[in-house]
C-alpha positions as CSV (number, residue, x, y, z in Angstrom):
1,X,0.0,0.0,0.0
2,X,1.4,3.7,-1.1
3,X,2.0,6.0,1.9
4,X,0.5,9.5,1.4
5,X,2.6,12.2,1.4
6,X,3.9,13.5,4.6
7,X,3.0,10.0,6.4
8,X,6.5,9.2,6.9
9,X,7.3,12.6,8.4
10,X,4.8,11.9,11.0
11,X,6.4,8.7,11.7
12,X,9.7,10.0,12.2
13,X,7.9,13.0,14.5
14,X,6.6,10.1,16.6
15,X,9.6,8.3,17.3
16,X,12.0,11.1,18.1
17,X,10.6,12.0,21.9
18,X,11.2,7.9,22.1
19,X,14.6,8.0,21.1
20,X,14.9,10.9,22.9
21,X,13.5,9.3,26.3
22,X,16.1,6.2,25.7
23,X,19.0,8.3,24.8
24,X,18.0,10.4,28.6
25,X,17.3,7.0,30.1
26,X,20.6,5.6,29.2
27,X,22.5,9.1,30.0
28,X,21.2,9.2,34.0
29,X,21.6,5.3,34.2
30,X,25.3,5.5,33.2
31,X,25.7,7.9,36.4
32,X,24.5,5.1,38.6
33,X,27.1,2.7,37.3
34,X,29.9,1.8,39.9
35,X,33.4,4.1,39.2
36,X,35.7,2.0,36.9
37,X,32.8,0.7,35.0
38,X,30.5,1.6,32.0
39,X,27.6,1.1,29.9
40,X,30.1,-1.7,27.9
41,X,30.6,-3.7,30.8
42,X,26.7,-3.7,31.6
43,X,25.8,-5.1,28.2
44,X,28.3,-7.1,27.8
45,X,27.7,-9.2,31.2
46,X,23.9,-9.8,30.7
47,X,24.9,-10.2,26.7
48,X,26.8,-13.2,28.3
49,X,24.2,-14.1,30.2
50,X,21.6,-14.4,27.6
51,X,24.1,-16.3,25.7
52,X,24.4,-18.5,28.4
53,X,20.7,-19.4,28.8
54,X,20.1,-19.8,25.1
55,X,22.6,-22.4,25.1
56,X,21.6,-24.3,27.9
57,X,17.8,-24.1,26.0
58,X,19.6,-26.0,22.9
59,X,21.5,-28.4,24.8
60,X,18.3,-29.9,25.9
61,X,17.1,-30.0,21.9
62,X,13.8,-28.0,23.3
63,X,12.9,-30.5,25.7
64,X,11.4,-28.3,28.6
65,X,10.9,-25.0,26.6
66,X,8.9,-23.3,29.2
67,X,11.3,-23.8,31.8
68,X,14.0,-22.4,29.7
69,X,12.4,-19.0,28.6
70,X,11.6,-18.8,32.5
71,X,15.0,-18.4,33.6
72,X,15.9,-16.5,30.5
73,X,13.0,-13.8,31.5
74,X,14.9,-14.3,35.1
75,X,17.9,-13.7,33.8
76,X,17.3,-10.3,31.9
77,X,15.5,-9.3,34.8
78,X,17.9,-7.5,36.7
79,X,19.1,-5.8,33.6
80,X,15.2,-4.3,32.9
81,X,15.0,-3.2,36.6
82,X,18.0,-1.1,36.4
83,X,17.1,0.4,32.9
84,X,13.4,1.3,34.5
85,X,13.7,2.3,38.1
86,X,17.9,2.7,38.3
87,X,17.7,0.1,41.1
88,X,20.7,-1.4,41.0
89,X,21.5,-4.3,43.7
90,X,24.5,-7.1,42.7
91,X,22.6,-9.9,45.2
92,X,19.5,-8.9,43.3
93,X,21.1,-10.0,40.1
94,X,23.3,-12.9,42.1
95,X,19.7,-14.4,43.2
96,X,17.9,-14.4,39.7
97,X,21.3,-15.8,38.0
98,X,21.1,-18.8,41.0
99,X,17.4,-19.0,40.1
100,X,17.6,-19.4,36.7
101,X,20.6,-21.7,37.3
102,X,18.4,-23.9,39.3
103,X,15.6,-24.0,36.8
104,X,17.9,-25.5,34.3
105,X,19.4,-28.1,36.7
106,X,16.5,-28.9,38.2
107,X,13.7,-28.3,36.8
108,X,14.8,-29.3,32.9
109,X,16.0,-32.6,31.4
110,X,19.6,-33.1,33.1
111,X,22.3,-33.8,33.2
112,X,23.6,-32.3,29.8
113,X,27.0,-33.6,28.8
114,X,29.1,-29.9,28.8
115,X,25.9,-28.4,30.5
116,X,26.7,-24.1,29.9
117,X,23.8,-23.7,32.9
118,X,26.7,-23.5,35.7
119,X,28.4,-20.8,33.8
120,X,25.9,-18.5,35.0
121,X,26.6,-19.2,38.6
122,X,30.7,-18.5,37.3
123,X,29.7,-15.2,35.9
124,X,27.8,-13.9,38.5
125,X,30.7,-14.5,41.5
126,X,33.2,-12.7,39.1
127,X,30.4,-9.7,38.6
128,X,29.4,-10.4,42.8
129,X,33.2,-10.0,43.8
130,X,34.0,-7.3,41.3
131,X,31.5,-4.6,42.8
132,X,31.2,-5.7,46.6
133,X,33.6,-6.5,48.8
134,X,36.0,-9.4,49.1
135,X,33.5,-11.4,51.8
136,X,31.0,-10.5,49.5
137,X,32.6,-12.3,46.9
138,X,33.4,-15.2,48.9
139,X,29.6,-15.6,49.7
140,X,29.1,-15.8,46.5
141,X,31.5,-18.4,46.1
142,X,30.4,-20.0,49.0
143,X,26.6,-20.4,47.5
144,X,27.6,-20.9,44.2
145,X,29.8,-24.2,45.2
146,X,26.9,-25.5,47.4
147,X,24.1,-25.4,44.3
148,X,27.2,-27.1,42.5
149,X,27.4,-29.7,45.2
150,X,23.8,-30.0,45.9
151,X,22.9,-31.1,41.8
152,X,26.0,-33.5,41.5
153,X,24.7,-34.8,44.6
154,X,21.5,-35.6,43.0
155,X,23.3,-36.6,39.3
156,X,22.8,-33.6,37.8
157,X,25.6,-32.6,36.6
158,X,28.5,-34.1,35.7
159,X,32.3,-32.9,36.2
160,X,31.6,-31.2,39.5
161,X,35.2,-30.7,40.0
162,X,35.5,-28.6,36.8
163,X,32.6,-26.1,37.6
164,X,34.2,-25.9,40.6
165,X,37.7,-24.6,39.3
166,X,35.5,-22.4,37.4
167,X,34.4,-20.6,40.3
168,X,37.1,-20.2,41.9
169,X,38.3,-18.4,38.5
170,X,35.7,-16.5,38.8
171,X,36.3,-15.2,42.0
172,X,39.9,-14.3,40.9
173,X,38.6,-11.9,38.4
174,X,36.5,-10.4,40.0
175,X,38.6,-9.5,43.0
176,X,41.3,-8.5,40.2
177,X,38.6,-6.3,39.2
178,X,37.6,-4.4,42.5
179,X,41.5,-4.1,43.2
180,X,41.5,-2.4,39.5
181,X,38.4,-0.3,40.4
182,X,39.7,0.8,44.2
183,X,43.0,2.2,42.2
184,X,41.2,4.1,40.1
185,X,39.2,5.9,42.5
186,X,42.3,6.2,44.4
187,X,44.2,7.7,41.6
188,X,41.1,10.1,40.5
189,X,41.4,10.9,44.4
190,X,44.8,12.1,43.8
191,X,44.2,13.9,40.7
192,X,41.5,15.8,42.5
193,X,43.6,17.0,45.3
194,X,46.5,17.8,43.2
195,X,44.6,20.0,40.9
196,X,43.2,21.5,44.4
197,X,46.6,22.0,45.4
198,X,48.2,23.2,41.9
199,X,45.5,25.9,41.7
200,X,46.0,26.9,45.6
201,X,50.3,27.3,44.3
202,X,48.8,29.3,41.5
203,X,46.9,31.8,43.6
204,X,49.9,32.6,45.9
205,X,52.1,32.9,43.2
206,X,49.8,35.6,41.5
207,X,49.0,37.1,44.9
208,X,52.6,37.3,45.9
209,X,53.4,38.8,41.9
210,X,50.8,41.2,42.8
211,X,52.0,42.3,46.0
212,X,55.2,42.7,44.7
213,X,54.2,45.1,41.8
214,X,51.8,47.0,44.5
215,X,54.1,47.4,46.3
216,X,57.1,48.7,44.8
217,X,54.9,50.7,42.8
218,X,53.3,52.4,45.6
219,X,56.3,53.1,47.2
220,X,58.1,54.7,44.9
221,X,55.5,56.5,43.8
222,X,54.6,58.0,47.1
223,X,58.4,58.7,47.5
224,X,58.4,60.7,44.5
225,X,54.6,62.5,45.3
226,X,56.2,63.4,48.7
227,X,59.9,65.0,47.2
228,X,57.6,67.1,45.2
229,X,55.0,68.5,48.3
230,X,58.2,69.1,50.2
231,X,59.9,70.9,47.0
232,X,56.5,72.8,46.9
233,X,56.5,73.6,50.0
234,X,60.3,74.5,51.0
235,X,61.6,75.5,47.7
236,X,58.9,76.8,45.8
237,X,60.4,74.8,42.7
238,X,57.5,74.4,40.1
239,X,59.9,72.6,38.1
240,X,61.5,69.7,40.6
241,X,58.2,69.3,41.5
242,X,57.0,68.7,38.6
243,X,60.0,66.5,37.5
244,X,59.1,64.4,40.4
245,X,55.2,63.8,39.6
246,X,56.3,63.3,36.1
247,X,58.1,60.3,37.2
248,X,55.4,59.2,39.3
249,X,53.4,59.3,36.5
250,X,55.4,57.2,34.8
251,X,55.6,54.8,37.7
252,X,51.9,54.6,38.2
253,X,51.3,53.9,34.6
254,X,54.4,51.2,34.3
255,X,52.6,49.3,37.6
256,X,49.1,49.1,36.1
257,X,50.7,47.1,33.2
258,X,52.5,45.2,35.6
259,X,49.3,44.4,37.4
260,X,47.5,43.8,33.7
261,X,50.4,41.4,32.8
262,X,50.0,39.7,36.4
263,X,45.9,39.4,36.6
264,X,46.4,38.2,32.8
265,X,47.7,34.9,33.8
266,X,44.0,34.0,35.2
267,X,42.8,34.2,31.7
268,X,44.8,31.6,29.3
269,X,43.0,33.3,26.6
270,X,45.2,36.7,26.9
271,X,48.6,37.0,25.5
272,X,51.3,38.6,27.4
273,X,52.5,41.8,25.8
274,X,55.2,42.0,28.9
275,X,58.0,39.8,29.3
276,X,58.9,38.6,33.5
277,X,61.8,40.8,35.1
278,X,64.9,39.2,35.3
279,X,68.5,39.5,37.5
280,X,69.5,42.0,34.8
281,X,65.9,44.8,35.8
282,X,67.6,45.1,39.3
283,X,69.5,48.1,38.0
284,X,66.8,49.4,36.7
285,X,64.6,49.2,39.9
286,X,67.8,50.5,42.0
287,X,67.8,53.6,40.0
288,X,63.6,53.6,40.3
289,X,64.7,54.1,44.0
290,X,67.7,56.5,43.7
291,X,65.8,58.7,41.5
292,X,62.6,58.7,44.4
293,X,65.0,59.4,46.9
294,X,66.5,56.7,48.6
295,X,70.5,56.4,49.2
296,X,71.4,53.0,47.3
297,X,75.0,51.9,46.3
298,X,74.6,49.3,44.4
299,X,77.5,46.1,43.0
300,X,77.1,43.7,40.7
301,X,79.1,41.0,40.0
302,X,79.2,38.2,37.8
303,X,78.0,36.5,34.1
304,X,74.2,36.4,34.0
305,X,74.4,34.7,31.0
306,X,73.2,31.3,32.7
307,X,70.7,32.2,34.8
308,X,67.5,31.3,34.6
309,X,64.4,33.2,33.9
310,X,62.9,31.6,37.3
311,X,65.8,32.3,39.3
312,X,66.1,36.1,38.0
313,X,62.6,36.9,38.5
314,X,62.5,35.9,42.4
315,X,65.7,37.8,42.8
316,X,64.1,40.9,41.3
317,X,61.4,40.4,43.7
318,X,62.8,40.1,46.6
319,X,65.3,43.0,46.0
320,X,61.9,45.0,44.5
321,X,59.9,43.8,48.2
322,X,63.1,45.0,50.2
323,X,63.9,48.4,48.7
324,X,59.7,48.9,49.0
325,X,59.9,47.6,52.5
326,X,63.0,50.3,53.2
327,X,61.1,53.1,51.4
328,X,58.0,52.6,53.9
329,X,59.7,52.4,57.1
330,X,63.7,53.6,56.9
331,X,63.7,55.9,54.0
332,X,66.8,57.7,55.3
333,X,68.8,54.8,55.8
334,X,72.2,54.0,53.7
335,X,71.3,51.0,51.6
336,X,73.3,48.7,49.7
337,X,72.5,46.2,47.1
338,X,74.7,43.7,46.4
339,X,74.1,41.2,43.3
340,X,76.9,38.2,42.5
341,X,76.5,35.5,40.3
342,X,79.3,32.5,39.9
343,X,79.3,29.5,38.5
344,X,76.9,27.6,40.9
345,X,75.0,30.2,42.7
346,X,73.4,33.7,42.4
347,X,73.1,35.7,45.4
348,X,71.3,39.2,46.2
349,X,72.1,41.1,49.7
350,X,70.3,44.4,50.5
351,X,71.0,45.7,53.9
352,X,70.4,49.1,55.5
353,X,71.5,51.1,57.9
354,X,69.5,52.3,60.8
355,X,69.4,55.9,62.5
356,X,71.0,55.0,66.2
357,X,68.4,54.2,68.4
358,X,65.8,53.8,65.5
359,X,63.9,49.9,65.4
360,X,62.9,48.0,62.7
361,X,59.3,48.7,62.1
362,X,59.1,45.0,60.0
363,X,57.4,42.3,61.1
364,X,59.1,39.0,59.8
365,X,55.6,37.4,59.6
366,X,54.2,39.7,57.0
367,X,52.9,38.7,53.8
368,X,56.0,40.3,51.5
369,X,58.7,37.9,53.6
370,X,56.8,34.8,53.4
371,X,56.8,35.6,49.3
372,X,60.7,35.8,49.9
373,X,60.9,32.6,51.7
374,X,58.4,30.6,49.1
375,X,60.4,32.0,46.3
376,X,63.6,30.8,47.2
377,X,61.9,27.5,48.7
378,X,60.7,26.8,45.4
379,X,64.4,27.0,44.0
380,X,65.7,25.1,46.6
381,X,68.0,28.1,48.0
382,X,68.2,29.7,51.5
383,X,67.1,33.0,52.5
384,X,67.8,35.1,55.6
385,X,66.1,38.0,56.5
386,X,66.4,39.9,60.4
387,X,68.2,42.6,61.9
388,X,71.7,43.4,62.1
389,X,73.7,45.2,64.5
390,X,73.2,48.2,62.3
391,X,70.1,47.4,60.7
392,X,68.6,44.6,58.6
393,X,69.1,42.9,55.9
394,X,68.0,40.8,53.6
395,X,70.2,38.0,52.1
396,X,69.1,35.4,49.5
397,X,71.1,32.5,47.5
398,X,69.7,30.0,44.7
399,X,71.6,27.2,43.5
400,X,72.0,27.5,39.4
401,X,73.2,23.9,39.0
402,X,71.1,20.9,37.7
403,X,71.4,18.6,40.6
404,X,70.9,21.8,43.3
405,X,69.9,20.1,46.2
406,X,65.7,20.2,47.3
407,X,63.8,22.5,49.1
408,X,64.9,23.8,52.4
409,X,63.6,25.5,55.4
410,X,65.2,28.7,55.2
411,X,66.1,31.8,57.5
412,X,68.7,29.2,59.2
């Protein structure tokens, strides 16, 4: 018979909420499936299963039919409950398998020469023992070698020894399997808190960039705001004063794309415009300082040919943190910065002189010195920062060598 036109559009309108409603059924049942297993492993068991039963049916040449397609419906049962209500319950599919298995051994023509009916009881303690726990497999064990026992007992099967060894195999795998599966939870574990903790290391290193840049920025900018109030005020100079807002101009406008370049690395998707200060900027940053104000003499010493980008970027930070740190609390003090590279090392020392009398206004618990300390940490060096009979200092050392040794506490 011809279909009128636009019949088999309505056909296909029909069936798509179905497929729909299966392709949703089969999405929310695959989140109740144990971790480590999947839809495949579902279907292939009660694929096995069927298999199993529809064998058993042909080895007794279709004596006992009825009996046959009632442990097969027994069989897929378990499969039908989960698919419906996402119920699922392993001694809920251990019964119906020892059901069905009974049905064919008992309740059927037996024995079968090679009877396929045990196999059932087989699969089912390697499925049993792979998603409970290892006394939950050996109950099954335990139950599936008495039904074993009980039909040779009555001559219905033959081999007993065989089946047997069968379930012990069984058992094996399964317990192979939950050892497989409690790995993989444990390594998914581990992957969870490492990503935890790699995106905790990623927010102190961007707080403790931004700190760094705030900081310095602030400081010499406020340095440089102040010399020209005073030059206003003493001097009268328009055009020192000037000079010196100028340059905190420039300062201010240098730190906001410092702080750009540093709130940029939350976003993968920007590019950096701004390459990371290295060992060779800290001239440039003393002279930020000597032209704010502050008293620097400044050495360096040494190739920096071979150090690396890491190494030269804490070093400018922790000689950027210090010379802010001086410039907020000792900004008449006599500082020197000294910078030496050799062979296996690269150090940085800034100390300062205090006014007699005067006291370190910094605490060592502050956020600047524990960026210091998880700096050099990182690189394995030592640190020491504390006063000095004249003052305080700062003192930092990385290791440039390939086999530098680990971490170490520092400030020892």
């Amino acid at each position: 018979m011809m279909c009128r036109p636009g019949e088999a559009s309505y056909d296909e309108a029909m069936l798509a909420p179905m497929t729909e409603y299966v392709r949703e059924r089969i999405r929310r049942r695959a989140e109740l499936i144990p971790l480590g297993y999947s839809w495949s492993f579902v279907v292939l068991v009660d694929t096995t299963c069927v298999l199993i039963t529809i064998v058993s049916i042909l080895q007794r040449r279709g004596h006992d039919l009825p009996a046959g397609l009632s442990a097969s419906a027994i069989v897929i049962s378990p499969f039908v409950v989960f698919f419906v209500s996402g119920r699922f319950n392993p001694w809920f599919m251990w019964l119906t398998d020892s059901a069905a298995t009974a049905i064919f051994l008992f309740a059927t023509s037996t024995p079968v020469e090679a009877d396929f009916a045990p196999l059932l009881l087989v699969l089912n303690v390697g499925v049993v023992g792979s998603i409970t726990s290892m006394v939950g497999g050996q109950l099954a064990s335990a139950s599936a070698a008495a039904l074993l026992l009980i039909a040779a007992a009555e001559h219905r099967i033959h081999a007993v020894a065989l089946y047997l060894s069968f379930v012990a195999l069984g058992w094996l795998v399964g317990y192979l399997l939950r050892a497989q599966q409690q790995l993989l939870i444990e390594q998914q574990a581990m992957q969870s808190r490492l990503a935890e903790q790699t995106a905790a290391d990623e927010r102190r290193r961007i707080a403790r960039e931004v700190h760094d840049v705030i900081a310095h920025s602030l400081s010499v900018t406020l340095l440089h705001v102040t010399g020209a109030r005073r030059v206003l005020q003493q001097d009268r100079d328009i055009d020192d004063a000037v000079d010196g807002l100028v340059e905190a101009e420039r300062l201010g406008r240098q730190a906001m794309a410092d702080i750009r370049r540093t709130v940029g690395l939350l976003d993968d998707g920007l590019v950096k415009t701004t390459s990371e200060p290295g060992i060779v900027d800290i001239a440039t940053l003393v002279d930020d300082f000597v032209h704010a104000g502050l008293t620097i003499a400044s050495r360096m010493q040494g190739s920096h040919d071979h150090v690396t980008a890491a190494v030269g970027l804490a070093l400018y930070r922790i000689t950027q943190e210090s010379l802010a740190n001086i410039a907020k609390h000792a900004r008449e003090s006599k500082v020197t910065v000294d910078v030496v590279v050799s062979r296996s090392s690269a150090l940085v020392a800034i100390a300062n002189e205090l006014p007699v009398g005067a006291m370190p206004a910094v605490s060592c618990d502050g956020r600047g010195l524990r960026g210091m300390r998880q700096r050099v940490d990182l690189l394995g060096g030592v640190i020491d920062i504390g006063p000095t009979p004249d003052g305080w200092s700062v003192r930092a050392e990385v290791p440039l060598t390939s086999d530098a040794a680990a971490p170490r506490p520092c400030g020892t």
